[in-house]
C-alpha positions, -999 to +999 in steps of 0.1 A: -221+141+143-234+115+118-223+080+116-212+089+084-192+117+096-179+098+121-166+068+101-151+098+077-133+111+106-115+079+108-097+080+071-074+100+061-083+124+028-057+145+021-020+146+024+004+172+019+032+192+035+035+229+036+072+235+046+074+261+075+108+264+076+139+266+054+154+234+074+134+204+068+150+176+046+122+151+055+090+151+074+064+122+082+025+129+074+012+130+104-016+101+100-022+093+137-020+051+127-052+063+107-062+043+073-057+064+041-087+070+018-088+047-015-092+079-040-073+107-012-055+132-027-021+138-022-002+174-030+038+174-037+047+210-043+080+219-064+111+208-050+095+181-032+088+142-030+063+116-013+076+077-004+049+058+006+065+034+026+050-002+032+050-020+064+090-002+064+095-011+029+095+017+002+073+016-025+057+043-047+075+079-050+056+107-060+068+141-078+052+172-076+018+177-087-016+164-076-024+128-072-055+109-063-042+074-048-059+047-066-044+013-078-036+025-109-014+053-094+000+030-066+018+005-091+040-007-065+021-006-036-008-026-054+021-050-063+033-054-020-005-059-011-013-082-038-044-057-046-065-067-077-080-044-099-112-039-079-093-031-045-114+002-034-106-002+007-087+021+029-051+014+034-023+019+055+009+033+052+036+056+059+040+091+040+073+111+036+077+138+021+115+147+007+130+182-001+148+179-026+163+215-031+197+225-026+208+230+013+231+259+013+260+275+035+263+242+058+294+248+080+324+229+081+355+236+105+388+218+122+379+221+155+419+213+163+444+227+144+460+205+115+496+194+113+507+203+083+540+200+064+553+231+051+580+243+024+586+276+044+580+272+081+585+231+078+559+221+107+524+245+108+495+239+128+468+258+109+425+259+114+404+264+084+367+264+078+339+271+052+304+260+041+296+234+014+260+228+000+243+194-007+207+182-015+196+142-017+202+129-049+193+090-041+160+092-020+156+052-016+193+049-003+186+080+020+161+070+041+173+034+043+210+044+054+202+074+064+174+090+078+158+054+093+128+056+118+129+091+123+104+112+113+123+146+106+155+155+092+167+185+097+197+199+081+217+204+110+216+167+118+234+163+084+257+191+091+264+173+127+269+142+109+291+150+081+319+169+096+340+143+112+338+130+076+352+166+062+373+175+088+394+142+080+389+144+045+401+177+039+433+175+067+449+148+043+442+168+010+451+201+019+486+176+032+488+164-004+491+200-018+522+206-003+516+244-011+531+270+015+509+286+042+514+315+026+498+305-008+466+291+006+445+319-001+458+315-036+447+282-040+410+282-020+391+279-054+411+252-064+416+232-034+377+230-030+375+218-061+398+190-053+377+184-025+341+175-040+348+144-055+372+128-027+337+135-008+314+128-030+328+090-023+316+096+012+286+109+011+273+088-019+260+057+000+240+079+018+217+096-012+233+129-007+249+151-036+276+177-026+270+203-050+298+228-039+326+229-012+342+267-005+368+272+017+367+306+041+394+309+057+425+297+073+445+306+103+484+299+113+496+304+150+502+340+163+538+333+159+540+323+125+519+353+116+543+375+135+574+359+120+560+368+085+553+406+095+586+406+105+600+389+075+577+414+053+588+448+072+619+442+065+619+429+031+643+399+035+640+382-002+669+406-018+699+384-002+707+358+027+730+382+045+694+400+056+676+368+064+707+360+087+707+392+103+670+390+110+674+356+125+700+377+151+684+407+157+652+384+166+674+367+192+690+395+204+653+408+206+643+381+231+672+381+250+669+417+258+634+412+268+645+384+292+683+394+304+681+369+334+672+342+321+693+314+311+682+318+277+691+350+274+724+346+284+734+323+257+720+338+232+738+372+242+772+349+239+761+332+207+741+349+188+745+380+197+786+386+196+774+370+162+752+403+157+782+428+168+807+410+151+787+408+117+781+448+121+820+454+128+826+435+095+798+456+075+816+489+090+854+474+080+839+461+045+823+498+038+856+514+050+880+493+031+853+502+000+855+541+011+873+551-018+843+532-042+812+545-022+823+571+012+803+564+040+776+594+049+773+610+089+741+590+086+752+561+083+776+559+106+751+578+134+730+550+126+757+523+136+766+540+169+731+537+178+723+503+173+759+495+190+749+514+220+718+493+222+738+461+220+758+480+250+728+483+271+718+448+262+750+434+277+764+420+247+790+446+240+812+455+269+821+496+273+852+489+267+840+472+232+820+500+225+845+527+232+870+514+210+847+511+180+825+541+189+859+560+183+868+544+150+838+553+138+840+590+150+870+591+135+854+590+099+832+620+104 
């Protein structure tokens, strides 16, 4: 190797960044402290940008294209160095290079379920998630209260350091909706809409842009999806005389499940003498209305059954049973 050669070997002459993955939000030229070239070339390909910074401060931004660095080209950094017209000497200086696509499908998720105030169920603790996508919109205010010293960004550091940011964000607007549980599937679309510009605030005085915000999904308790199954099978919204029956039977459920229990003690004296005594009336109602609308065998099988269960349960006593069981034979 030539002294020529050698003293070559020491510059740096070109500059560029091929992107190897779909990840990188910003990546330091490699120089190893080396002195840049007056007249390199430096390549920014679409979608990308090169900060040259000075001694940590920023100076010239590039777009894409092809660019030999001279002083003319470099109107800033000729202005930090104080370099005349003639300046033809290598330089040094720091080289990022900025993608400034669109990240998409970042995830966002409560990891603890929110407490949320609801019309139907009054206290819900419901999980959501979803993905949102961003890009840098300010690069200056981005790697100055951002991205610092480091020399790559990848976009799972932002994802990383943006959720608390949703997570607590989103928990006080999906409060403000005060729509039901039930309707938040509904209201998805709009609800991320809502949510862009309340974090837009956030993420501005970093440089970053969200451009969309989708919501997933959202889950309720086991419990308050089996309540609704219930409420669904059995069709409740035609009157409040079903609701309150529902209410019962669910009791009268439990306490069969559990008949030694404490629990189920009271509820077999509360609620369900409530249960027998609310089908007693039904039957009395539909007999004093016999002459409107006769009672069919069906009907009245169908009774005798679900007394006997409330027999077996330990809520009616036989004696209880027998007496009604034959007023109801009675009408066959």
């Amino acid at each position: 190797m030539g002294l020529f050669d050698f003293i070559r070997g020491e510059f740096v002459e070109v500059i560029d960044w091929v992107e190897n993955d779909q990840d990188t939000i910003l990546y330091k030229f490699p120089d190893a402290d080396k002195n840049i070239k007056y007249e390199a070339q430096l390549t920014v390909r679409e979608s990308q940008k090169a900060v040259f910074l000075d001694e940590g401060q920023i100076a010239d931004i590039f777009d894409a294209g092809r660019h030999t660095l001279i002083t003319q080209n470099m109107p800033l950094m000729t202005s930090l160095r104080n370099w005349d017209k003639g300046f033809k000497s290598p330089f040094l200086a720091d080289v990022y290079f900025v993608s400034m696509k669109t990240f998409t499908n970042l995830k966002w998720g409560t990891p603890n379920p929110i407490i949320l105030r609801d019309p139907e169920f009054k206290q819900v603790r419901v999980k959501a998630h979803g993905t949102y996508f961003v890009k840098i919109k300010d690069i200056k205010t981005f790697i100055t209260q951002y991205a610092g010293t480091n020399n790559i960004i990848k976009v799972q550091n932002l994802e990383n350091s943006l959720r608390e940011i949703i997570v607590q964000h989103f928990s006080e607007a999906l409060a403000e909706t005060k729509v039901s549980v039930l309707d938040l599937a509904a209201n998805y679309t709009e609800l991320g809409d809502k949510m862009i510009p309340i974090l837009q605030k956030e993420f501005e005085p970093f440089g970053i842009e969200l451009v969309n915000f989708q919501i997933a999904s959202t889950t309720l308790p086991k419990e308050v999806l089996e309540f609704y199954d219930k409420m669904t099978n059995m069709n409740m919204v035609e009157n409040m005389n079903k609701f309150q029956q529902f209410q019962q039977a669910n009791a009268i459920e439990k306490a069969a499940d559990n008949p030694g229990g404490g629990a189920g003690e009271g509820i077999g004296m509360g609620m369900g003498m409530g249960m027998a005594n609310m089908m007693m009336n039904q039957q009395q109602k539909a007999s004093d209305q016999e002459s409107v609308k006769p009672q069919s065998k069906e009907d009245i099988m169908k009774t005798l059954k679900e007394l006997g269960k409330l027999k077996e349960s330990g809520i009616l006593t036989a004696k209880e049973f027998d007496a009604k069981k034959k007023e109801l034979l009675a009408r066959l």
